[in-house]
Structures are given as structure tokens and as C-alpha cells.
C-alpha positions as CSV (number, residue, x, y, z in Angstrom):
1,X,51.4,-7.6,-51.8
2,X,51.7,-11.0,-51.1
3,X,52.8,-12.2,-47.3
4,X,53.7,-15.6,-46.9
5,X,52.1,-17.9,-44.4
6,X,53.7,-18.5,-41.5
7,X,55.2,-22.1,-40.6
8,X,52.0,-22.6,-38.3
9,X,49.7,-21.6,-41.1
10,X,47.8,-18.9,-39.2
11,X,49.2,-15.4,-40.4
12,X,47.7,-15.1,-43.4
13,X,45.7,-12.3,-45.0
14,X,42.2,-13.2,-44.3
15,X,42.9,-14.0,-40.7
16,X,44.9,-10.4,-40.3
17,X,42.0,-8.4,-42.1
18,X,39.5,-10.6,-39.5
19,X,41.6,-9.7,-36.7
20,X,42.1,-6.0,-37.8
21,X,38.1,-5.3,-38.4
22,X,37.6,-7.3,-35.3
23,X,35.4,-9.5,-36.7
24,X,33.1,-11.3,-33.4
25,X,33.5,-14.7,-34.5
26,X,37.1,-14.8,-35.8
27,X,39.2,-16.9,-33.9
28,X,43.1,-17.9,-34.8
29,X,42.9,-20.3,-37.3
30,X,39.2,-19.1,-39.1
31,X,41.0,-19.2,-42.4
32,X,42.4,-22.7,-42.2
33,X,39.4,-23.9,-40.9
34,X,37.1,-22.5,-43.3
35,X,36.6,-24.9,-45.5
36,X,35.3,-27.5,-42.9
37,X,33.0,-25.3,-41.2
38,X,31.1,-24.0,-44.5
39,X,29.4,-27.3,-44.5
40,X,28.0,-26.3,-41.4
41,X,26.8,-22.9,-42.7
42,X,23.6,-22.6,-44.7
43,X,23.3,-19.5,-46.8
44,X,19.5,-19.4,-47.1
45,X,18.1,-16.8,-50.1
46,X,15.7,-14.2,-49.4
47,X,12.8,-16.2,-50.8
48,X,14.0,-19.8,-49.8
49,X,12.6,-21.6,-47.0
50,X,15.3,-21.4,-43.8
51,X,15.5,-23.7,-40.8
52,X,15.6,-20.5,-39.0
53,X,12.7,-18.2,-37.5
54,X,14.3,-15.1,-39.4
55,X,15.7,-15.4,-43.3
56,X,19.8,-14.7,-43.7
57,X,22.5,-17.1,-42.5
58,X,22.1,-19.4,-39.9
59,X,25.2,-21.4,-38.1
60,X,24.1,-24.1,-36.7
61,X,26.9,-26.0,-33.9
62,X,29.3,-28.0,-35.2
63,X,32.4,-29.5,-33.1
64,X,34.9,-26.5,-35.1
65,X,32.1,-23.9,-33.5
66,X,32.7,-25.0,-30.2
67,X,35.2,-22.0,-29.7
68,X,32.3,-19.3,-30.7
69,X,30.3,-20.0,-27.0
70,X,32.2,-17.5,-25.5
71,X,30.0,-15.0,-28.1
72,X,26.5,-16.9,-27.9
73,X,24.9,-13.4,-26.3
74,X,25.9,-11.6,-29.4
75,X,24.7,-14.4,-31.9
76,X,21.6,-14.5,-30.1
77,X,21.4,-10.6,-30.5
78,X,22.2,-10.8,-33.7
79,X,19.7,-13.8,-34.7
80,X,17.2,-11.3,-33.8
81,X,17.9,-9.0,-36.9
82,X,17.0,-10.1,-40.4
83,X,20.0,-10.6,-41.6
84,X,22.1,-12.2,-38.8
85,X,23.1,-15.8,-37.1
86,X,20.8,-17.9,-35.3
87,X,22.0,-20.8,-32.8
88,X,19.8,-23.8,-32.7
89,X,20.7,-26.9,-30.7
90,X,21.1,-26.6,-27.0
91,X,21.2,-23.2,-26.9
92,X,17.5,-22.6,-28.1
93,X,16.1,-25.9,-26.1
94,X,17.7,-23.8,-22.5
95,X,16.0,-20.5,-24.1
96,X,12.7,-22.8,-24.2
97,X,13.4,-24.3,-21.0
98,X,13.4,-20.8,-19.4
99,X,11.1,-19.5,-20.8
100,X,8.8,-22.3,-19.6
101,X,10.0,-21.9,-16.3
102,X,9.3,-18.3,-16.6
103,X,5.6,-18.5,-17.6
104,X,5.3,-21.5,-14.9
105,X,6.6,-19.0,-12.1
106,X,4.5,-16.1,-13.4
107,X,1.7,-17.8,-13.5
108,X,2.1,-19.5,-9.9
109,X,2.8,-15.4,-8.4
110,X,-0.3,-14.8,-9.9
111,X,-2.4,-17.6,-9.1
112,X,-0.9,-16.7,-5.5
113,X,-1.2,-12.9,-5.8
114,X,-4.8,-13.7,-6.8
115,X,-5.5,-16.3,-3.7
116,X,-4.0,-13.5,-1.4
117,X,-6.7,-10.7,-2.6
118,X,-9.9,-12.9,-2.2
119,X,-8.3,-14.0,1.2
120,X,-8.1,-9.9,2.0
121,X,-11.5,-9.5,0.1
122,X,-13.0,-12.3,2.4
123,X,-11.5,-10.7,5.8
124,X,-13.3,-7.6,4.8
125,X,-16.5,-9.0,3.9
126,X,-16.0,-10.8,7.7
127,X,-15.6,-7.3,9.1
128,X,-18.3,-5.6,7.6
129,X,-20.4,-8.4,8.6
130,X,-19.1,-8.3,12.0
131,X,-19.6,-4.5,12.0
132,X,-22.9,-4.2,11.1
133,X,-24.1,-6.7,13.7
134,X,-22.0,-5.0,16.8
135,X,-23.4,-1.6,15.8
136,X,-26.9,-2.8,16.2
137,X,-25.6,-4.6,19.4
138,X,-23.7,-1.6,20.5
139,X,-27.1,0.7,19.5
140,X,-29.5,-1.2,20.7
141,X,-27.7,-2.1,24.6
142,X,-27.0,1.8,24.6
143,X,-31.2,2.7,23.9
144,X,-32.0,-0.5,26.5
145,X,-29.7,1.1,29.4
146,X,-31.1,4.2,28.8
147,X,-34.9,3.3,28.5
148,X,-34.8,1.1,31.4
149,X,-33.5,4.1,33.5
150,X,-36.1,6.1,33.0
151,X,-38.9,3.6,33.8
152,X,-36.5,2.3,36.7
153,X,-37.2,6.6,37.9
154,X,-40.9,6.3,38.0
155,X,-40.3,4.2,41.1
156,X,-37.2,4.3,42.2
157,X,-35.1,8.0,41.8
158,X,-32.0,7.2,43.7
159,X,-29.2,7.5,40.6
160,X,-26.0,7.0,43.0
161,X,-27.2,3.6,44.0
162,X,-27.9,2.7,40.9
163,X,-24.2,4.0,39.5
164,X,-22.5,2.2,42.3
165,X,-25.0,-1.2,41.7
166,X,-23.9,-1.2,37.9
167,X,-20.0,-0.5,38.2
168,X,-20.2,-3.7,40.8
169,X,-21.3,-5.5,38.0
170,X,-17.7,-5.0,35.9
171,X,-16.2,-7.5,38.3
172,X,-17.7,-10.0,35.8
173,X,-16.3,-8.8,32.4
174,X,-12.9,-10.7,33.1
175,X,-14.4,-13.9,33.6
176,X,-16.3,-13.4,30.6
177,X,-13.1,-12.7,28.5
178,X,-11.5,-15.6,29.9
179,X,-14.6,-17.9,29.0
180,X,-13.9,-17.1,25.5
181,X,-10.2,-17.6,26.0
182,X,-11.2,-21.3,26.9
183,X,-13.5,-21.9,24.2
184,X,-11.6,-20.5,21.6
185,X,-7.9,-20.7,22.0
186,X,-5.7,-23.6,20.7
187,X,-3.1,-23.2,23.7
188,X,-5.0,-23.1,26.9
189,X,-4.0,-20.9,29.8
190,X,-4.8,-20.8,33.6
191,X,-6.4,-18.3,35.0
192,X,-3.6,-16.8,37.1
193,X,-1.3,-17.0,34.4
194,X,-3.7,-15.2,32.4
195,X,-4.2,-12.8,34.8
196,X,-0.2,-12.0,35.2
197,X,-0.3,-11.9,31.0
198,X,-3.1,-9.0,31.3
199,X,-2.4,-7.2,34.2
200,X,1.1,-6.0,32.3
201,X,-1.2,-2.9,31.1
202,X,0.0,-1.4,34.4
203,X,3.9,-2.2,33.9
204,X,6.0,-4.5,33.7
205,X,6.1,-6.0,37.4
206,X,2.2,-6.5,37.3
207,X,-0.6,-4.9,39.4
208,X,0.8,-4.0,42.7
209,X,-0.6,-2.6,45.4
210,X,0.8,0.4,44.9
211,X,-0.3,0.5,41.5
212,X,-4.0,-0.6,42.3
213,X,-4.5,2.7,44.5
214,X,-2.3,4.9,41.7
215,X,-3.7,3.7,38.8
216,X,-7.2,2.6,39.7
217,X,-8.6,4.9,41.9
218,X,-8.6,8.1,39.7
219,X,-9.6,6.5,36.7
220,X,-12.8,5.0,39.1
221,X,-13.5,8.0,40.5
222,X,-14.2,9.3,37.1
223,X,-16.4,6.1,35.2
224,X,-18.3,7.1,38.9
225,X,-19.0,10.0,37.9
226,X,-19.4,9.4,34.0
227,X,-22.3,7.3,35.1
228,X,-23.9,9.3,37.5
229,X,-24.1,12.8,36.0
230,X,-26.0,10.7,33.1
231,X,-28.6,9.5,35.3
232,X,-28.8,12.7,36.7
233,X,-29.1,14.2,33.1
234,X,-31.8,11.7,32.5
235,X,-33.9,12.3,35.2
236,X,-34.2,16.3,33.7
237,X,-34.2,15.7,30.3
238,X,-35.3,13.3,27.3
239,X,-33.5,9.9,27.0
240,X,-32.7,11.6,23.3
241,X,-31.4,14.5,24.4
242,X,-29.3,13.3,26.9
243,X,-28.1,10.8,24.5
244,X,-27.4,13.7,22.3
245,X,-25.4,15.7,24.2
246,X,-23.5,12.8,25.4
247,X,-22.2,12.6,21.7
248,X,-19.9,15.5,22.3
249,X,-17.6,14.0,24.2
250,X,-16.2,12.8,21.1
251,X,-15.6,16.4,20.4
252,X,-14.5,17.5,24.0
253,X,-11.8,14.0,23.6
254,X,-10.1,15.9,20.6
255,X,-9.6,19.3,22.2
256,X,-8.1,17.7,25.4
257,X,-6.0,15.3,23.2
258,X,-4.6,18.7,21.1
259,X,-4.2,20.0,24.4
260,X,-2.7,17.5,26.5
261,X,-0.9,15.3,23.9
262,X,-0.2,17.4,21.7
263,X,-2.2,15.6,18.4
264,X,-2.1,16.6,15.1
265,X,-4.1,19.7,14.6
266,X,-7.6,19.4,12.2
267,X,-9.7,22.2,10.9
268,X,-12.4,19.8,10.1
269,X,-12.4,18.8,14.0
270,X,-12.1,21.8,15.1
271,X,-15.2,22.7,13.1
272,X,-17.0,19.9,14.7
273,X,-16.4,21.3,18.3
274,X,-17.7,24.2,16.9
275,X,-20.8,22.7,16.1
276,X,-21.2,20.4,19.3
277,X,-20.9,23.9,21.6
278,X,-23.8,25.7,19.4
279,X,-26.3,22.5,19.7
280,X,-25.1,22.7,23.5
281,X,-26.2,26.1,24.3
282,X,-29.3,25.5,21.5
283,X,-30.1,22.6,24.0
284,X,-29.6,24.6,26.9
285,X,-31.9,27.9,25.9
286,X,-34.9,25.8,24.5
287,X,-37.1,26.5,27.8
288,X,-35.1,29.2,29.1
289,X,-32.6,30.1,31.9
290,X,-34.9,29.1,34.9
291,X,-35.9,25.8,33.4
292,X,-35.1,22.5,34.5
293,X,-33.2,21.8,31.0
294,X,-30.1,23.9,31.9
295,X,-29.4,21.9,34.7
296,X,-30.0,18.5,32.7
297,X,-27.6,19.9,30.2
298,X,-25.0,20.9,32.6
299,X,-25.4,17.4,34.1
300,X,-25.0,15.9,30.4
301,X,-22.2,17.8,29.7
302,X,-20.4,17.0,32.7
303,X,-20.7,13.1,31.8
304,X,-19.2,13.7,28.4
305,X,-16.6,15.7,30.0
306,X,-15.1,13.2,32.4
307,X,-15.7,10.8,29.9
308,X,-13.6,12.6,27.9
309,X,-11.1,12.9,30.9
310,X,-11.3,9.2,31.6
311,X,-9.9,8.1,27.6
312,X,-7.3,11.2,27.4
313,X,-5.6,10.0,31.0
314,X,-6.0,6.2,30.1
315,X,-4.3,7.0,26.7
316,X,-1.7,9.1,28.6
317,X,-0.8,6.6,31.3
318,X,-1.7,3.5,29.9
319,X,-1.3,4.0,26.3
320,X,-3.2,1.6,24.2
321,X,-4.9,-1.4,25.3
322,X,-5.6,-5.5,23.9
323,X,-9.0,-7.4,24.7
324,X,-7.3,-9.0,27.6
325,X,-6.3,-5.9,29.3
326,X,-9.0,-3.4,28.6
327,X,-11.0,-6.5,30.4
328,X,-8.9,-7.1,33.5
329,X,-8.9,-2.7,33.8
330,X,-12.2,-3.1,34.0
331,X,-12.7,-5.7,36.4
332,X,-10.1,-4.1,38.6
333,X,-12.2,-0.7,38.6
334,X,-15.4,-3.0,39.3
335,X,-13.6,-4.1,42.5
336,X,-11.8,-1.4,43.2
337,X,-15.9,0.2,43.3
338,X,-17.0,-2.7,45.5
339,X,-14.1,-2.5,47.9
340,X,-13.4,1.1,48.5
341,X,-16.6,3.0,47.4
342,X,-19.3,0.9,48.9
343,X,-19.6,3.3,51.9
344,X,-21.1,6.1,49.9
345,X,-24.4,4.5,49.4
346,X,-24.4,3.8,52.6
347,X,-23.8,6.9,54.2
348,X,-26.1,8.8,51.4
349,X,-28.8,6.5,52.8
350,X,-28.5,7.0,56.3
351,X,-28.2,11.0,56.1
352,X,-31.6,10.2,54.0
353,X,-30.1,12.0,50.6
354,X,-30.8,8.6,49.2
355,X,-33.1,6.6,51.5
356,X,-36.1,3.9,50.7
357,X,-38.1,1.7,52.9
358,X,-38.8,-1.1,52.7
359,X,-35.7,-2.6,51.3
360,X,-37.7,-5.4,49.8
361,X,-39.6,-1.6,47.4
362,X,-36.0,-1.8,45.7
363,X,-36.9,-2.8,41.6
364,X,-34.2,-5.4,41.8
365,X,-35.4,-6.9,38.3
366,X,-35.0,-3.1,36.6
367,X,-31.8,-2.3,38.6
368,X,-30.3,-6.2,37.4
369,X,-31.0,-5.5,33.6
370,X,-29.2,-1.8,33.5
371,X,-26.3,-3.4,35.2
372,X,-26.1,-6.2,32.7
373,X,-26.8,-3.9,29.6
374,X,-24.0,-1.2,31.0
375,X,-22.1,-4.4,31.1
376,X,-22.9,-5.6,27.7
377,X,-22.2,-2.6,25.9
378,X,-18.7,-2.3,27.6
379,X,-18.1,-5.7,26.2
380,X,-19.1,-5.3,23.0
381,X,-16.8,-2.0,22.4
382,X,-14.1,-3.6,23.2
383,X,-14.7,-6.8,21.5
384,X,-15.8,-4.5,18.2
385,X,-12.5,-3.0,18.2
386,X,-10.9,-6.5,18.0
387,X,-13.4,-7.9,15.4
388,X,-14.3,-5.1,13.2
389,X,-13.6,-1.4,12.1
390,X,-13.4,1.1,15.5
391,X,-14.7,3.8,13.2
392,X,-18.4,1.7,13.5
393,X,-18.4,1.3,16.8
394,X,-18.7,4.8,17.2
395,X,-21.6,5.5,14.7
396,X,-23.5,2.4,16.6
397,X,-22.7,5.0,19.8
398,X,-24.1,7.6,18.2
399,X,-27.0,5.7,16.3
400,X,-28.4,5.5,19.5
401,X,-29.9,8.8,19.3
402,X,-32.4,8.4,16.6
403,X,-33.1,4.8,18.4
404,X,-33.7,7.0,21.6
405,X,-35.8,9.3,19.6
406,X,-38.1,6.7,18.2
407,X,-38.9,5.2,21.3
408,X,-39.7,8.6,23.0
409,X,-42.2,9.0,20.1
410,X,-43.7,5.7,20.9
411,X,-43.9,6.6,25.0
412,X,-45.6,9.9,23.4
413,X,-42.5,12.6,25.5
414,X,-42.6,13.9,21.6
415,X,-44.0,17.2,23.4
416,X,-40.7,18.3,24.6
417,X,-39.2,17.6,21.7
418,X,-39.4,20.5,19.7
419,X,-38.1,22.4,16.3
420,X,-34.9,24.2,18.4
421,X,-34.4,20.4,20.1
422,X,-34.4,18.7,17.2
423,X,-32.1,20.9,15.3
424,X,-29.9,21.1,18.6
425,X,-29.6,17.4,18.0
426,X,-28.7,16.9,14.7
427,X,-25.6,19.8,14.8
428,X,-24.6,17.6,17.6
429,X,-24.7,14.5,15.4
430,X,-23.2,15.7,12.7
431,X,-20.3,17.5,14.7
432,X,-20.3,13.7,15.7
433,X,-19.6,12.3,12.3
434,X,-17.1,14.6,11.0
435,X,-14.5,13.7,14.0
436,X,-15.1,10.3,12.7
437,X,-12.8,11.4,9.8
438,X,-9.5,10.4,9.4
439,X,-6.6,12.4,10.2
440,X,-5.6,11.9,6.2
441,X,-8.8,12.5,5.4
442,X,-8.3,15.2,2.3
443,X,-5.7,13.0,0.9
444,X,-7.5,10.1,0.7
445,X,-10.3,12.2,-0.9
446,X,-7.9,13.6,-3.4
447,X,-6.7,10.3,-4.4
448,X,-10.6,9.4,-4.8
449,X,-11.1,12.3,-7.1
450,X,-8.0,11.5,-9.1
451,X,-9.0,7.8,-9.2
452,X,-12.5,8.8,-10.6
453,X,-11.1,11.0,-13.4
454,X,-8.4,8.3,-14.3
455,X,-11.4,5.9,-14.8
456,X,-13.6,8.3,-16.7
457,X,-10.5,9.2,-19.1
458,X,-10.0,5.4,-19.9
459,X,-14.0,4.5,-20.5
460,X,-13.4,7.2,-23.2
461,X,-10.1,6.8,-24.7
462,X,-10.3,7.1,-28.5
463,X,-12.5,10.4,-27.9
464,X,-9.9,12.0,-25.9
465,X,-7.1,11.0,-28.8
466,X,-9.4,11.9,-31.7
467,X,-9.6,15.4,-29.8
468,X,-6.2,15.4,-29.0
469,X,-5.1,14.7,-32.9
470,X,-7.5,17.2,-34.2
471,X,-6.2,20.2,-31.6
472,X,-2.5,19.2,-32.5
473,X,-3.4,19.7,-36.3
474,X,-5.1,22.8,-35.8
475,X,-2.4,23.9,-33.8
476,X,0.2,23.2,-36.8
477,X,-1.8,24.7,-39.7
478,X,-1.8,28.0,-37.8
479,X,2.2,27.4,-37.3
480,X,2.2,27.9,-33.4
481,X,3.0,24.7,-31.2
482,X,0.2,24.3,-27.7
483,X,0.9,23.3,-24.6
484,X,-1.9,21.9,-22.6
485,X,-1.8,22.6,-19.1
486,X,-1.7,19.0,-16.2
């Protein structure tokens, strides 16, 4: 049947069967307009060479295409078929232009994503370095103070002296810090302002007086008697064994923080309390019940208990601590020992518990080096926290025990230490180690097996699909259908 055109020359047939099929790129008047835009179309043959990436027709723009922007996406989609339109002009130089600009930015991410891992790569190189040279630090201050104790006792056995002499001594450990704020920081900072910036550790208004007697007198009291009951230990036992059984206060710290605070719960700790209590009472039981080693234990146990004490109430009151703080606390408990506990050597030497004559017999030079190694290990834990891994600060703590040991074998006290000793110590040691371990300790060791097996599967990948191919096809000839289990 034949309809006539309309009087604006637009209802014809073509443009009605265009508009019924819903052709994409009909538009009213596609018909009329035909004829002038089939110059623009190039029909290219399947074999024939075509201005296009892909063979079939290609439209090119022309200023009677301008209406067919408003489909571009589709075009594009369909240039990407054999058979279908592709756009060239200003369309495909923008397509280039992103995709330049896409390849630029990816490239700049990962030239940046790169730069950030061999900046983290570097920082832990710097850590491990720093690490490995504050546990020998931290070791080797640990073995001196302890050494020079026991020679210091060949002369002069008065250990509360000694205790109160070396705590005096933390008076200077804020004034160290604060040297190495000067040298150091960009911004510089007075000393009293320093002091008001560091003393927040006990609240907000500062250290008051109040808060000086509150605060410091407890937590005094107790490094006191940390300090003593281990020269009292070392003056019945080996420097090794006392440094030993000092290694369980790591163990006694976790039962009073499960306790007290209420931390997670650990097998694997609990395990290593275990062990710390059987290479106490080994220790204890090597020369038997009237010897002088169960009282040398008991003292030794007693310093890692109110050690213990001293870190579960700081972390309780105080919480935690910078480099600043932990160093003016400890110059406040240095002068809180000079101002308030100085009469106990004095009265300890006039009731003649603790008396020596003539005052010029006193081994200043022996007594003056334990002071400033006690001193320099402090330092050096806290500044190891700040510049390394606290995990290694505690294995150079507890390296100090085979450093102890090979010194007593070089003094020749090898005598005492025997088979029962020796494996006293090294239950204590490793009891040591495993509350080293993190609190996500058997996840991070599943993910280390998983990794492992991950990389062993794709070192071997065309084994595992050969194998995988050749079980499928066994499993179809015999006509059942296997399910390997994850």
C-alpha cells in the first residue's frame, strides 16, 4: 500500500519502519537525508582494506551526523563488533587523550606506590639496625651492673647503700633527655616548659604536690626494693642465676595483668608461667632446703615480683608512657629517693646493720660505675622503645644470661653451676621467649603457613593443572563427577 508523504516530507515508509524497529540512529528526516549522508558512509568488503581498526561499515562525522552524538556510547560499543560503526575524528583523538592520561596517572601511583615501599623498606632496615645495636647495649650494661656488684661485694657488702646510691643517680636521666631535645629538635623548648609538657603523665594540672606523695612514693618504694632484693640475691647466688630467675617477672607481669586488668587470656603464656615456676623450684632444690640458694632464690623472686608490681600499677595509673615522660617519672622517683629516703642509710648505719669505717674504705670508683650502668640501661629501654622494636629490647634483657654465664666461666664460679642449674635456666629462658609472642600469634602463623603453600602451588603450576586435567578425565570416563575437598 502506498502512503503519501506528508507536506513536510518526513512520514514516509522508510522513516515509519526506522521508527517502528527503533532503529538507534534514526532520526526524523533519515530518509530525506539519505542521499547526502551516503557520501559519508563507506561500505568496506570483507577483504578490502578499511580506514577502520575492525572490517564492516564505518561512519565517519559529517555536519548531517551531528544529531547521532547523543548515541556515541552505543557506536562506540558497536565499533567494537565486526560488523558494526566506528567513530573516528574527535571522538577517537579524546579516547586517545584518556587513555594517555590514564597510563600517565597509573604509572605516576605506581612510581609513588613503589617510592612509599622502599621508604617503609628503609625505616625497617633503620630499626633492625637500631635494634641490634640497643640489644647489645641493653645486654651488655645489664652483665656490667651485675659483674661490678659482685666484685663491688668482695669489699664492700652493704647492698642498701648501694640501692639508695644508684636510684640518686636517676635525678640525671631528665637532663639527659632534654640534651637530646636540644641537639636534635627543629623547634627548641625551655626547660620549664618542657618540664610542664612531660609532667602531664600525672594529669592534666601537672605534678602537684599532692600528686608527688600519691603517685611517686609507692611506685619508689617498690624500684627500692626491685633493686635491693637483687643485690641481696646476688650476694647468695651466681650473677647467672640471679639473672635467670629475674627473667620471670615477664611471666609473673602477665598473670598480674590477667588478674588485675583483666588482659586477654593466652594458653601459650600461661604455659610459659608454667615453665618459669618449675625452673624456680629446680633453682631452689639444687643444694637443698638448708642451703644458702633457697634464700637467694627467694630474694630473686621477690625482685621480679615487685618488678612486676611496679609495671602492672604504672600501667594501671598511668597508662602508657612517651620518651619525655617515662624520663621526667624517673627523675621524680630519683628525687623523690634523695629527698624522702636518704634517712635509711643513715639510720642502717648508725644501728651498725650497715656500718664501715673509715668513710674514705667506701669503693667510690665501683659504687660510681653501677650507678651509671643502672642508669644507662634505664635509658636505653626507654630510648629502644622509641627507636626500634620493644619485642628486642626484651631479648637483649634476657640475653644477659648467657652473657652472665660466660663471664662466670671466665671468673672460674662454673663449680656451682651444675646439670639441675643449667637446665633450671634454660626452662626459665624459654618460658621467657614464648611470652614474647604476640597476642595474635596463631593467626599470624596461619597466615604464614597459608602464604607458604600459596607460593609452593605457583612455583608449580602446570603440574598441578596437568594433574588436575588428568583426574577430571578419569573421573568422566568412569561417568561419576569428583569433588575435591578445600
Amino acid at each position: 500500500m502506498d502512503v503519501k508523504a506528508a507536506p513536510n516530507g518526513v512520514a514516509t515508509i522508510e522513516d515509519r519502519i526506522l521508527r517502528i524497529t527503533g532503529y538507534y540512529g534514526y532520526y526524523p528526516g533519515y530518509s530525506s537525508q539519505k542521499s547526502a549522508s551516503r557520501s559519508s558512509v563507506v561500505r568496506c568488503k570483507p577483504g578490502a582494506h578499511c580506514p577502520s581498526t575492525q572490517s564492516g561499515i564505518c561512519r565517519q562525522l559529517s555536519p548531517l551526523t551531528a544529531a547521532e552524538d547523543s548515541v556515541a556510547p552505543i557506536l562506540e560499543l558497536q565499533s567494537r563488533s565486526p560488523s558494526g560503526f566506528c567513530r573516528h575524528g574527535r571522538g577517537e583523538r579524546q579516547t586517545r587523550s584518556e587513555d594517555g592520561t590514564q597510563a600517565h596517572g597509573e604509572n605516576a601511583s605506581q612510581e609513588s606506590h613503589e617510592q612509599t615501599r622502599c621508604e617503609s623498606c628503609t625505616s625497617t632496615f633503620l630499626k633492625i639496625v637500631w635494634g641490634f645495636l640497643i640489644i647489645l647495649s641493653v645486654s651488655s650494661s645489664w652483665v656490667g651492673t651485675t659483674q661490678i656488684v659482685k666484685i663491688t661485694y668482695k669489699n664492700f657488702d652493704y647492698p642498701f647503700f648501694m640501692t639508695w646510691f644508684s636510684t640518686n643517680w636517676n635525678i640525671m636521666f631528665f637532663p639527659v633527655y632534654y640534651s637530646g631535645h636540644l641537639a636534635t629538635a627543629q623547634e627548641k623548648q625551655s626547660p620549664i616548659k618542657k618540664i610542664r609538657e612531660c609532667s602531664r603523665i600525672f594529669g592534666e594540672d601537672g605534678l602537684t604536690l599532692k600528686l608527688f606523695l600519691k603517685r611517686t612514693a609507692p611506685f619508689s618504694i617498690l624500684w627500692t626494693l626491685t633493686n635491693y632484693l637483687y643485690l641481696l640475691a646476688l650476694n647468695k647466688l651466681t650473677a647467672t642465676d640471679v639473672s635467670a630467675l629475674f627473667c620471670c617477672n615477664k611471666a609473673f607481669v602477665f598473670l598480674l595483668s590477667w588478674i588485675v586488668l583483666k588482659d586477654r587470656f593466652m594458653g601459650v603464656r600461661i604455659v610459659a608461667a608454667i615453665m618459669a615456676i618449675t625452673g624456680i623450684v629446680m633453682m631452689a632444690y639444687v643444694d637443698g632446703v638448708h642451703g644458702d640458694s633457697i634464700i637467694g632464690v627467694a630474694y630473686a623472686v621477690g625482685s621480679a615480683s615487685t618488678s612486676a608490681l611496679y609495671k602492672v600499677l604504672f600501667k594501671m595509673f598511668l597508662g602508657s608512657a612517651n620518651f619525655g615522660e617515662a624520663a621526667h617519672f624517673i627523675s621524680t622517683l630519683g628525687f623523690f629517693n634523695l629527698v624522702f629516703l636518704s634517712f635509711t642509710p643513715i639510720i642502717l648505719y648508725f644501728t651498725k646493720v650497715e656500718y664501715w669505717s673509715p668513710f674514705s674504705a667506701v669503693p667510690w670508683g665501683y659504687l660510681c660505675g653501677i650507678a651509671g650502668l643502672w642508669l644507662a640501661f634505664n635509658i636505653l629501654v626507654n630510648v629502644g622503645v622509641v627507636l626500634t622494636y620493644p619485642i628486642l629490647i626484651s631479648i637483649g634483657t634476657v640475653l644477659s644470661v648467657p652473657g652472665n654465664a660466660a663471664v662466670d666461666l671466665l671468673k672460674h664460679e662454673f663449680i656451682l653451676f651444675n646439670v639441675v642449674r643449667f637446665g633450671a635456666t634454660i626452662i626459665i629462658c624459654l618460658g621467657f621467649l614464648l611470652m614474647l609472642l604476640p597476642e595474635e600469634w596463631d593467626e599470624i602463623t596461619l597466615r604464614f603457613i597459608n602464604s607458604l603453600k600459596e607460593k609452593k602451588n605457583e612455583d608449580h603450576p602446570e603440574d598441578v593443572t596437568d594433574s588436575s586435567m588428568h583426574f577430571r578425565s578419569r573421573s568422566r570416563a568412569n561417568g561419576a563427577v569428583s569433588i575435591p575437598l578445600a
